[in-house]
C-alpha positions as CSV (number, residue, x, y, z in Angstrom):
1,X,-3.6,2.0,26.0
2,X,-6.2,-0.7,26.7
3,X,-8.1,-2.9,23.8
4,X,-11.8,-2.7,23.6
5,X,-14.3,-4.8,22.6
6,X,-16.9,-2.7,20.2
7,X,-19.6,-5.5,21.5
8,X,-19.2,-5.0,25.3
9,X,-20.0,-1.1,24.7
10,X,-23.6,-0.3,26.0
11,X,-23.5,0.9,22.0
12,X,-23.1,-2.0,20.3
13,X,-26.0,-2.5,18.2
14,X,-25.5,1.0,16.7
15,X,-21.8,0.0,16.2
16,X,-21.8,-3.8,14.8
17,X,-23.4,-3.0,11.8
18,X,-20.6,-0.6,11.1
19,X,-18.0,-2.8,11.9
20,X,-19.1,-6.2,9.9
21,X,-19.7,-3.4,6.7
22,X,-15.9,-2.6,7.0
23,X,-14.5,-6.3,7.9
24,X,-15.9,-7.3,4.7
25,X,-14.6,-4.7,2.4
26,X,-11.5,-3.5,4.5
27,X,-8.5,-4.9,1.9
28,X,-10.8,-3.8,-1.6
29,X,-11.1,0.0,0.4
30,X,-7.4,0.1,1.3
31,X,-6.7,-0.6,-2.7
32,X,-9.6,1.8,-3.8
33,X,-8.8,4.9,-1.4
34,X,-4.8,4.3,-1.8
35,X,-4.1,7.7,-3.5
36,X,-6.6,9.8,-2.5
37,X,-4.6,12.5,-1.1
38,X,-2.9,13.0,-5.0
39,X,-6.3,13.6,-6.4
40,X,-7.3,15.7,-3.6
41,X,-4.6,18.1,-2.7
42,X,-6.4,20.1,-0.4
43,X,-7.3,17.4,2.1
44,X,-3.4,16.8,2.2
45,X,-3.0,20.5,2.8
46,X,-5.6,20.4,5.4
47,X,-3.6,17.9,7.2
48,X,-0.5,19.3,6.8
49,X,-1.5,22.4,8.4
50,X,-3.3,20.5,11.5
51,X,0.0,18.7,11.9
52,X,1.6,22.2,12.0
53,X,-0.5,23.5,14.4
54,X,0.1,20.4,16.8
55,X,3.4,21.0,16.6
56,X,3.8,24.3,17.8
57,X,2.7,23.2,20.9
58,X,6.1,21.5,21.5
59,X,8.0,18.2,21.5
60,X,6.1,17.1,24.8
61,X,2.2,18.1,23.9
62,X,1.5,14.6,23.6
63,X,0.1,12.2,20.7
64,X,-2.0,12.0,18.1
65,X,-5.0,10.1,17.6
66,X,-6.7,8.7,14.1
67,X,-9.8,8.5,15.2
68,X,-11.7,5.3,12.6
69,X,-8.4,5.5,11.4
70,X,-8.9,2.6,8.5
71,X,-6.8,0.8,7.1
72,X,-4.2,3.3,8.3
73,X,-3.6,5.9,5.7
74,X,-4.5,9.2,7.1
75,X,-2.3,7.7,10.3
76,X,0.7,6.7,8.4
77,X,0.6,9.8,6.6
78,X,0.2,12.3,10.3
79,X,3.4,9.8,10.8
80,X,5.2,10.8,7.7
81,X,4.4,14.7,9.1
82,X,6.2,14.2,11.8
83,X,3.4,13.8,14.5
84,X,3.6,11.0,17.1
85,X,0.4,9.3,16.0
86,X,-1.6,5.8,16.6
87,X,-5.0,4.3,15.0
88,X,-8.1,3.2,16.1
89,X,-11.1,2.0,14.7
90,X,-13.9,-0.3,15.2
91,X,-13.1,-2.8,12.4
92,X,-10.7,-5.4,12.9
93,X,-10.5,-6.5,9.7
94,X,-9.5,-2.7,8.7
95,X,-6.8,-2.6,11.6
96,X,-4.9,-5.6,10.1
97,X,-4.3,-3.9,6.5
98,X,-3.4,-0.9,8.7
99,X,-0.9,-3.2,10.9
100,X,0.6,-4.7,7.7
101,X,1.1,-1.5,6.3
102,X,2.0,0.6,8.7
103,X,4.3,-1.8,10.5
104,X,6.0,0.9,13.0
105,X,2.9,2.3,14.3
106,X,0.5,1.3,17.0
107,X,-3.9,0.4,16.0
108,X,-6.1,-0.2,18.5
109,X,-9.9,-1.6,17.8
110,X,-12.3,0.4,20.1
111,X,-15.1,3.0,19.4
112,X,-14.8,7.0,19.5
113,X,-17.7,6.7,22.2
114,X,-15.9,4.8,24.7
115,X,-12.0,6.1,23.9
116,X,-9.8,4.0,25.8
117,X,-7.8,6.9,26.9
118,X,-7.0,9.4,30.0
119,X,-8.5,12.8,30.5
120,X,-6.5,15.1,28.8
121,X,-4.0,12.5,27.2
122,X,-4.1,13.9,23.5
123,X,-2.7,16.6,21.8
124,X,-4.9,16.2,18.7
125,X,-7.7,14.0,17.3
126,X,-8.6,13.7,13.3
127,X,-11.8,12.3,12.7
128,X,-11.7,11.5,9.0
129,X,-14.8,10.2,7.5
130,X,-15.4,8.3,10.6
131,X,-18.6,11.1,12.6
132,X,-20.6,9.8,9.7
133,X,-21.6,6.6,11.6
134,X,-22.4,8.0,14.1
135,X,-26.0,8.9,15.0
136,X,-27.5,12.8,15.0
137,X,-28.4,11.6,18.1
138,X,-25.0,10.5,19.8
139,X,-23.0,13.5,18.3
140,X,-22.8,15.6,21.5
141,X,-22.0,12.3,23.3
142,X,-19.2,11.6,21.1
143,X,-18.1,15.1,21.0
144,X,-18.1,15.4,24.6
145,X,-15.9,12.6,24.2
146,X,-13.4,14.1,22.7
147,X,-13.2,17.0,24.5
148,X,-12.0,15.3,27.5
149,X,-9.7,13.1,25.9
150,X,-7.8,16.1,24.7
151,X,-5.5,18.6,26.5
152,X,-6.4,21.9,26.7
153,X,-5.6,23.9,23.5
154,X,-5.6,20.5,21.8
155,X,-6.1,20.5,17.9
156,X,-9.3,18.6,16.2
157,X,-9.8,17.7,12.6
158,X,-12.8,16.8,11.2
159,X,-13.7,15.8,7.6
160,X,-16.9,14.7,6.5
161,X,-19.6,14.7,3.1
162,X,-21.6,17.5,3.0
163,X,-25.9,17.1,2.6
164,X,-28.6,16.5,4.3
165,X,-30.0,13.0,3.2
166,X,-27.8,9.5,3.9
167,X,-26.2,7.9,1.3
168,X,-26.7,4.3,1.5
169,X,-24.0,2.1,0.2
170,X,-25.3,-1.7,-0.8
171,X,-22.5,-4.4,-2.0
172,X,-20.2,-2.5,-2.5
173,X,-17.1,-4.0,-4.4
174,X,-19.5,-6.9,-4.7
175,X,-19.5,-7.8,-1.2
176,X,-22.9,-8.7,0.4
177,X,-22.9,-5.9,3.0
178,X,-24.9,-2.3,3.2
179,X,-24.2,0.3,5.3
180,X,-25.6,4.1,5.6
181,X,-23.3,7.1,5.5
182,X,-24.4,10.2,7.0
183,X,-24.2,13.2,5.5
184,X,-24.3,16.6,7.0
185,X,-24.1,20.5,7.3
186,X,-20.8,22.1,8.8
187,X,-23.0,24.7,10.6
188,X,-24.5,21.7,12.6
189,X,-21.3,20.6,13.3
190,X,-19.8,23.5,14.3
191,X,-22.7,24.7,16.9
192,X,-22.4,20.6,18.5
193,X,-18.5,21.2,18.5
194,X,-19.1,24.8,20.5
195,X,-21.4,23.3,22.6
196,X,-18.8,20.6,23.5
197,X,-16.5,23.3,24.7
198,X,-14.6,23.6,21.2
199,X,-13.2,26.9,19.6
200,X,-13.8,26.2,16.0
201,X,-10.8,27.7,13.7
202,X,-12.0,27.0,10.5
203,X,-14.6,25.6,8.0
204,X,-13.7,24.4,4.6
205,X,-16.2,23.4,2.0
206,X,-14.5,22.0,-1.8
207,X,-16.5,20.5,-4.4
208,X,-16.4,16.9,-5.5
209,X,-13.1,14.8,-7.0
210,X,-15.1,12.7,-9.6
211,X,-11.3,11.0,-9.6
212,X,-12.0,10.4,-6.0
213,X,-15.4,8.9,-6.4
214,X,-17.0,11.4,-4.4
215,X,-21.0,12.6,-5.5
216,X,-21.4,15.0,-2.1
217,X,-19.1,18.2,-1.4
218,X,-16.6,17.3,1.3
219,X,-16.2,19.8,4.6
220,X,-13.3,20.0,7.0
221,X,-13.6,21.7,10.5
222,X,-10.6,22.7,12.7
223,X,-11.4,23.1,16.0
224,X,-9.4,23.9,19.7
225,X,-10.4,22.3,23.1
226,X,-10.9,25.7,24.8
C-alpha cells in the first residue's frame, strides 16, 4: 500500500478541517472511547458477526480494511477476531496512538475518497463513525469508492448516529477545535449503498449508552458487494 497525502486530494478543503479536529484531540479520544465496546455489547456483537461472515469466505479472501480507523481500536479488536486487518485514517496524530498501541498492525493516513488500494483488493471494509464527515453530497462518490475496492461478495460494515440535524462539537476536551458530525437516516443510507451496487444484509437501530456518551440512536448496516 502507498501513503497519501489528505492535502494533495482534489478534496482537501472538505477534509483538513476534519483532520486538524482529530490531531488535536486524538490521545484525550483514545482515553475517553477506550471501553466502549463493554458498555455497548451489541456493537461488539455486530463486529463479531461481520468478522464471521468474512471468514467464511476462506483463508485467502483477502484483508480487512478500518476505514477512519482512529486511534486503532475497532482495528485491533477485527485483529483480536482473527481477521487480517490494517487502519487508515486521515489524522496523523490519531494513527500514532493507533501505531503505539497496536504495535503489530499496519496504519496508513489517506482519505476513504481516494483509497490507496487496487480494484477488488479487500475482502471487507468497516466504516465506523467515520461516513459522518463526509458530505450528503460526496456519499455516492465515497460509496462508489468502496465498491471497487472490494471483491465481489465482499462484507461492509457501517455504523453511524442516527438524525437528521448535525451535531456540532466545539472544544471538546478543552481543546480549541470544532468540528460537525453528521447525522443520518439508515434508509438514506441503505438506498446510496444499493445504488453503489451493494446488497444490504441488515439494518440495526439501538438506543443511546448514556455510559457511552451518546445523545443520538446509533445504526449499523451490513452490506455485500454484489
Amino acid at each position: 500500500m502507498t501513503q497519501t497525502t489528505p492535502d494533495t486530494d482534489t478534496d482537501a478543503d472538505t477534509l483538513r478541517p476534519t483532520r486538524v479536529f482529530y490531531d488535536a484531540i486524538a490521545e484525550d479520544y483514545a482515553e475517553h472511547f477506550r471501553d466502549v465496546l463493554v458498555v455497548a455489547p451489541l456493537d461488539g456483537a455486530l463486529l463479531a458477526a461481520f468478522a464471521e461472515t468474512v471468514q467464511a469466505a476462506g483463508p485467502d479472501a483477502g484483508p480487512v480494511a478500518d476505514l477512519g480507523c482512529g486511534p486503532g481500536r475497532i482495528t485491533g479488536h477485527l485483529a483480536s477476531l482473527g481477521l487480517p486487518v490494517f487502519g487508515l485514517d486521515l489524522s496523523e496524530g490519531m494513527l500514532a496512538v493507533a501505531r503505539r498501541e497496536n504495535p503489530g498492525l499496519r496504519f496508513h493516513q489517506g482519505s476513504m475518497l481516494a483509497l490507496p488500494l487496487a480494484d477488488g483488493a479487500l475482502a471487507g471494509a468497516v466504516s465506523w463513525y467515520s461516513t459522518i464527515h463526509t458530505p450528503e453530497e460526496k456519499l455516492p462518490d465515497l460509496f462508489a469508492e468502496l465498491h471497487r475496492v472490494l471483491a465481489p461478495g465482499g462484507q461492509l460494515l457501517l455504523a453511524f448516529q442516527v438524525g437528521d440535524v448535525p451535531l456540532t462539537l466545539e472544544k471538546p476536551f478543552g481543546r480549541p477545535v470544532s468540528l460537525d458530525f453528521e447525522r443520518r437516516r439508515p434508509e438514506r443510507m441503505a438506498e446510496l449503498l444499493t445504488r453503489a451496487g451493494f446488497d444490504v444484509r441488515s439494518r440495526t437501530v439501538r438506543e443511546p449508552e448514556e455510559a457511552a456518551g451518546e445523545s443520538a440512536p446509533q445504526a449499523f448496516l451490513t452490506a455485500t458487494r454484489t
